[in-house]
C-alpha positions in Angstrom: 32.9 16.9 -0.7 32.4 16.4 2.9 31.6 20.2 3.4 29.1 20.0 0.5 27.2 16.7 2.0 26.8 17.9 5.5 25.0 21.2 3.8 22.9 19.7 1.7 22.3 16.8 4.2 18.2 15.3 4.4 17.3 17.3 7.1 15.6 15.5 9.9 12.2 14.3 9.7 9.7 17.5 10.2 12.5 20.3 9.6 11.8 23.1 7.6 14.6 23.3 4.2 16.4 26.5 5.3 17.0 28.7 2.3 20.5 30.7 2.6 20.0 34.4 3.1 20.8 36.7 0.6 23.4 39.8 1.4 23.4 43.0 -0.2 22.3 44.9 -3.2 19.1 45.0 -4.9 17.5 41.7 -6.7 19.7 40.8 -9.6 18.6 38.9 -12.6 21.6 36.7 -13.0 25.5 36.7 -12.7 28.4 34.9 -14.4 27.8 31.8 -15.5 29.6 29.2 -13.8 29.7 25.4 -14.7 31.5 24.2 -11.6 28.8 21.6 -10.8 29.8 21.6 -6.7 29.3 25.6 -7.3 26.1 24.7 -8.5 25.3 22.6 -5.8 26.8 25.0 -3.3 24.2 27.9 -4.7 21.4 25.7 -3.9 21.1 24.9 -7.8 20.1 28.5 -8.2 21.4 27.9 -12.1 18.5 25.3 -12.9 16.1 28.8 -12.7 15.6 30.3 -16.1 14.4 34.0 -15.8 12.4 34.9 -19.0 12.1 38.7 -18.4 10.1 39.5 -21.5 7.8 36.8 -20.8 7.6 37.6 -17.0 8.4 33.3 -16.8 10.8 31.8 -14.3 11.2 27.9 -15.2 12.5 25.7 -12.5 14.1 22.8 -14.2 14.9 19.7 -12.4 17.3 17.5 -14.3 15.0 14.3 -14.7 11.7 16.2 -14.7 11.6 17.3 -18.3 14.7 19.6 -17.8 15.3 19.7 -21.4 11.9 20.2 -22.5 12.0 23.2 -20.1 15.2 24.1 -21.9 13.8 24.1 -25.4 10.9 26.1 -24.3 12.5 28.7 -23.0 14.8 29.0 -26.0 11.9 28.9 -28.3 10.0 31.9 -26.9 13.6 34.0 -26.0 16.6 32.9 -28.1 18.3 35.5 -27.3 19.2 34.0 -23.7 21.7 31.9 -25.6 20.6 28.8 -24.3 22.3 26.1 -26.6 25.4 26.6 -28.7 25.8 24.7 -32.0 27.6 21.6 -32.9 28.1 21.2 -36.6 24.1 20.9 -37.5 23.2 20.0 -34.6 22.4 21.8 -31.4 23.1 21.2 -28.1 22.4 22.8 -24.6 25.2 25.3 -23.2 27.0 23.3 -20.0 25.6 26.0 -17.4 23.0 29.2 -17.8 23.0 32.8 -15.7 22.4 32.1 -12.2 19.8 34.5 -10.2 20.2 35.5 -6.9 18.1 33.9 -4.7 16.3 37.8 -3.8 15.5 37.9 -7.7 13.7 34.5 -7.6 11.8 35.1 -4.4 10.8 38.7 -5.8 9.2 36.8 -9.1 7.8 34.1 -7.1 5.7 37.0 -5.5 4.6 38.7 -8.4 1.4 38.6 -9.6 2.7 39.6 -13.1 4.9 36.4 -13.3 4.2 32.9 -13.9 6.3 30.1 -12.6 6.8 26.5 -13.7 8.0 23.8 -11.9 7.5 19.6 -13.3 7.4 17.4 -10.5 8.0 13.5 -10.9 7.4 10.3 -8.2 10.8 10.6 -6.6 11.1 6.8 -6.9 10.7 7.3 -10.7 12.9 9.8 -11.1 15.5 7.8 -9.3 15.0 4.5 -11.6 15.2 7.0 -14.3 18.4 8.8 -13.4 19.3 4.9 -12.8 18.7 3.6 -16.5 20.1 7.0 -17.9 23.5 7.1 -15.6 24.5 3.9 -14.4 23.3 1.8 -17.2 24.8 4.2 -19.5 22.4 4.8 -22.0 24.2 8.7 -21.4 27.5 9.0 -22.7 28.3 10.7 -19.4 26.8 8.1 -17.1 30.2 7.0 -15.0 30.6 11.0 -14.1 27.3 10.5 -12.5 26.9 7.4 -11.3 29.9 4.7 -10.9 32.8 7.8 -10.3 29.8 9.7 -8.0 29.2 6.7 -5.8 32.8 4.9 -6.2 31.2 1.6 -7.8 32.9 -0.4 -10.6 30.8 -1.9 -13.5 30.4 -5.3 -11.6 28.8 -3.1 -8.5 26.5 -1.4 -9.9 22.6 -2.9 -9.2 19.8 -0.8 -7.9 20.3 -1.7 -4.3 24.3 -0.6 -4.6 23.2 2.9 -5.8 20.2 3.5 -3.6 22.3 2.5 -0.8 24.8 4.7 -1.9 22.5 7.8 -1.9 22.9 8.9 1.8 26.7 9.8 1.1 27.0 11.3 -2.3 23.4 11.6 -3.9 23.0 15.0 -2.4 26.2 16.2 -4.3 24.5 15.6 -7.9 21.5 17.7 -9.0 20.3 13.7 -10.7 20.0 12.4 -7.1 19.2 15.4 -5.2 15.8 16.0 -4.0 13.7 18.0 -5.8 12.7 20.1 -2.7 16.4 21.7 -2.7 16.1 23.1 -6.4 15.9 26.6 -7.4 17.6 28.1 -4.6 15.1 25.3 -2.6 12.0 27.8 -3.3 10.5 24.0 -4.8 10.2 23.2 -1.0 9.8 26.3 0.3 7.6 28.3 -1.7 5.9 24.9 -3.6 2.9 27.4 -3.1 4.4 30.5 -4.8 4.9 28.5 -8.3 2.0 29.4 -10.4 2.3 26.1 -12.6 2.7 22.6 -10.9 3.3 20.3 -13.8 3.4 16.5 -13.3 5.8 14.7 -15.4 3.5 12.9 -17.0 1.3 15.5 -17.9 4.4 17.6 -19.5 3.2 18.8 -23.1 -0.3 19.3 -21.9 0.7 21.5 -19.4 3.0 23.6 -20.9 1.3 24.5 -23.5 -1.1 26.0 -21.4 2.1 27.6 -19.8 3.1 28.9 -23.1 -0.5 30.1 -24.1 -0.8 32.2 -20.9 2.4 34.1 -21.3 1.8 34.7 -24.6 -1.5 36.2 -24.4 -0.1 39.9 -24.5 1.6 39.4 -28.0 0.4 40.8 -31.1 -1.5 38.0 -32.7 1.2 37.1 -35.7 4.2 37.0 -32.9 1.4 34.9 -30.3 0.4 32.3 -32.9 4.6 31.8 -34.5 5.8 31.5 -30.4 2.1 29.1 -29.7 2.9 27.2 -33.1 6.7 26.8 -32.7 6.7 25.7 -29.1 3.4 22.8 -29.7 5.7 21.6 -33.0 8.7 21.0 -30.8 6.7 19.3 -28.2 4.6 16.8 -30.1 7.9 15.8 -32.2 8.8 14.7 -28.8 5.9 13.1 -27.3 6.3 9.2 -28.6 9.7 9.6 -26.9 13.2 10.5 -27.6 16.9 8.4 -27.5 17.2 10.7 -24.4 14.0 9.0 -22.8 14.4 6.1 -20.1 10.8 4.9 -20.0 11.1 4.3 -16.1 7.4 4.7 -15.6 6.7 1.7 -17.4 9.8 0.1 -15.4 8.3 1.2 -12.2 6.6 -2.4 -11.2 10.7 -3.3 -10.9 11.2 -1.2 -8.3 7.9 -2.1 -6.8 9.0 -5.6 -6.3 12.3 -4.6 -4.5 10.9 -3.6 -1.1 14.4 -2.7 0.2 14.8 -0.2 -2.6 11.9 1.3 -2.0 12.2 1.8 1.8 15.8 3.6 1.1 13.9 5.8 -1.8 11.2 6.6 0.6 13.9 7.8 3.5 16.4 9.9 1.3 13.9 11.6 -0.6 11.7 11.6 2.4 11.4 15.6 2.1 9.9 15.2 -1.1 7.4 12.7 -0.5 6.6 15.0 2.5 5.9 17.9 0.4 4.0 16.1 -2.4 2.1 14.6 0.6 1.4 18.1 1.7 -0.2 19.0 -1.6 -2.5 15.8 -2.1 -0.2 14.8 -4.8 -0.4 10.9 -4.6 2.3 8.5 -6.7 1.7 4.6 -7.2 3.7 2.1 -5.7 4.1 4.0 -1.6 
């Protein structure tokens, strides 16, 4: 664990993320899957990439940031990627997904026959709602990633306990970790590559006009069943799910906890840096 926190350490203030090199080969599209979450973290959170080949799509999903909107999408337009297994009637995500080398994401980044998706969120907000989700428990796996992740009992856990927390273990759970290091950290470094910023709260909106680009080139019958199937799926989840934490509404709470926010602001200072850099502006700073 201590190996894995000094990698993915907050680097200091005006350092560039460094993005391991890749060794060897050609670009691959994916290997094994693996759902060793510290391998995960270890591979930069290369998994979180889908690579949607016949749709020339690669979807960065950042849990917090509509991840399984993302998800659904991407199963919706290619099913055949095997994205969610089913559970009696019901179906539910697979625990991990291919993982592409970090030379196959750069090369897609680059094309101009690609287009890639990344939703961004107020890195406060996404914090309150990993918060409500994890250490509240509203998720039945909320003390894997909250009280066993940051060693507090039920009695410990408050806002300012976790947030002060964050510099030793939020950067070993892709919930906490800034949303600069995902995708192989191609979100910080190539921000500028990604064909489709998408803020959070702008998520059905915008991809839909996601899904309506990529699906141009389909004959009209295949177009209008992926357009219609995808827009159906969305709306049922636009007035909110049991999966939802409503944190934007929430957020005044943090606003009123100026501690908090001045730990938020130095752990996820890379983010707010890189937002900063793009004229993307959050409340509440």
């Amino acid at each position: 664990a201590r190996a894995l926190a000094e990698l993915y350490r907050a680097p200091s203030s005006g350092s560039p993320l460094q993005v391991p090199p890749e060794t060897g080969g050609p670009p691959r599209a994916s290997s094994p899957c693996d759902s060793n979450r510290s391998r995960a973290v270890g591979d930069g959170l290369r998994d979180r990439a889908l690579l949607l080949e016949r749709d020339r799509l690669l979807l960065c999903r950042i849990e917090k940031n509509g991840f399984m909107a993302l998800t659904h999408v991407a199963h919706l337009l290619d099913p055949s990627l095997g994205l969610f297994k089913s559970a009696g009637q019901e179906r539910r995500p697979r625990s991990c997904s291919a993982t592409p080398s970090g030379e196959a994401l750069q090369s897609r980044l680059r094309s101009t026959d690609w287009q890639s998706v990344v939703v961004y969120r107020d890195p406060a907000e996404r914090f309150l709602s990993a918060y409500k989700s994890k250490c509240l428990l509203a998720d039945g796996d909320g003390r894997t990633h909250c009280h066993h992740l940051f060693n507090l009992s039920d009695h410990q856990i408050s806002l300012e306990a976790v947030a002060r927390a964050l510099p030793a273990s939020g950067h070993l759970n892709p919930h906490w970790i800034p949303q600069s290091r995902f995708c192989g950290g191609s979100v910080g470094a190539n921000w500028s590559s990604y064909t489709h910023a998408i803020s959070n709260h702008n998520l059905t909106a915008g991809l839909l006009e996601v899904v309506d680009h990529v699906t141009a080139r389909k004959a009209a019958a295949a177009r209008d069943r992926a357009r219609g199937q995808v827009r159906a799926w969305l709306e049922s989840q636009a007035t909110g799910t049991a999966h939802s934490t409503h944190a934007a509404a929430a957020m005044s709470e943090l606003h009123e906890r100026p501690e908090v926010m001045a730990r938020l602001r130095n752990f996820y200072r890379e983010d707010y840096a890189l937002f900063g850099a793009h004229h993307i502006r959050f409340p509440y700073l």
